[in-house]
N, C-alpha and C positions, 0 to 999 in steps of 0.2 A: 512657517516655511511651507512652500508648497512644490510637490513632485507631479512631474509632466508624465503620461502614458506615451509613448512611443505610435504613431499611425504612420505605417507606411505609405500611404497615395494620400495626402492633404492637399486640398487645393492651399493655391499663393493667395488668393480672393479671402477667403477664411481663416481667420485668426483664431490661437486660440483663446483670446478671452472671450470670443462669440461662439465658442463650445462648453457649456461647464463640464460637461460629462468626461473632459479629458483633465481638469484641474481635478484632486485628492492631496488632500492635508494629513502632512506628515505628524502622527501622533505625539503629541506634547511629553504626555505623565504615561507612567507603568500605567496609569488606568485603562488609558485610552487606544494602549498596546493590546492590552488584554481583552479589550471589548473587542477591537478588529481582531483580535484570531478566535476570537469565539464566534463574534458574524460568520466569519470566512469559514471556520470548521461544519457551522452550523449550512452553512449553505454546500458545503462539500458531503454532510450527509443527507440531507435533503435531495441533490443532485443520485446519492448512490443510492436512495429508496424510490426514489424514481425508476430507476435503472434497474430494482428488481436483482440487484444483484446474487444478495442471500440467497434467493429464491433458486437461482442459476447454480451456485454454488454446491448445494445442497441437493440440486440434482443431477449434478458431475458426482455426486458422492454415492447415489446410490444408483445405477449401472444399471438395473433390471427394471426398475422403475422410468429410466430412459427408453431403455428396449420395448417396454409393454409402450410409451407412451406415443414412439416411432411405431408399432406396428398397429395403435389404435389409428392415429393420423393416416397413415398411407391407408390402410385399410378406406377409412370415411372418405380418402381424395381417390381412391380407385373406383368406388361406388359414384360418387359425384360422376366421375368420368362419362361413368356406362350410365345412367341416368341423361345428364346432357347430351351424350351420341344421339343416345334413343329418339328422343326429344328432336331434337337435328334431326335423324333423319327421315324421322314422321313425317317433323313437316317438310321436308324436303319430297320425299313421296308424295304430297299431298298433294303437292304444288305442282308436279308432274300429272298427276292424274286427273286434275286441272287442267292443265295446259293441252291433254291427250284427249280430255271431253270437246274442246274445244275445236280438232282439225283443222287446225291451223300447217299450212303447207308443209314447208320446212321441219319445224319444232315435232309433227305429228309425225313423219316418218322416222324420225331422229329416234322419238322415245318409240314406237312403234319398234325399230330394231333393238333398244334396251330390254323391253318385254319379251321378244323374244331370243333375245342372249342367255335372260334370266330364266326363262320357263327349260329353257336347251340346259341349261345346266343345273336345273331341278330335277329334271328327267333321268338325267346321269347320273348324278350323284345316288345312289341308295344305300341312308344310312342307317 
């Protein structure tokens, strides 16, 4: 005997005896019962060590262990942060100070009044 899978969008072009993947044969003997739910169990836990589940569970269990492992994380993603700024905007300074060797019209006056926005408010500030 054999049971059909359900596919909702089939083409009318495509039949399915020109799909095997949709024909499964309905288990004969208690043997063959047994085999398919031990495949099926076996691939159902396969699927859930995959998925790290345990893993997950067990650290829903211990709450502090969460907490240290959230304030290592944010920790290392807040240093990442200030690390790439930095990085950024070195070169981005760089690039300016480049462009300010250069005197070039426009661009040269531009950063000309950034330098002295920044010195102006270097001056003021004493901290």
């Amino acid at each position: 005997m054999i049971r059909r899978k359900g596919r909702p969008n089939v083409s009318p072009e495509k039949t399915d005896a020109e799909d095997p993947t949709q024909l499964t044969a309905i288990p004969e003997t208690s043997e063959e019962q047994i085999r398919d739910m031990y495949n099926l169990t076996l691939k159902w836990t396969q699927q859930l060590e995959r998925s790290r589940i345990a893993q997950y569970t067990e650290l829903l269990n211990r709450p502090w262990r969460l907490i240290w492992l959230n304030i290592l994380s944010g920790t290392a993603r807040g240093v990442g942060i200030a690390v790439g700024f930095t990085f950024f905007a070195a070169t981005i300074i760089y690039v300016l100070q480049v462009l300010g060797a250069l005197n070039l019209p426009i661009i040269g006056d531009y950063i000309a009044d950034i330098v002295r926005i920044v010195q102006r408010q270097l001056e003021l500030n004493t901290y």
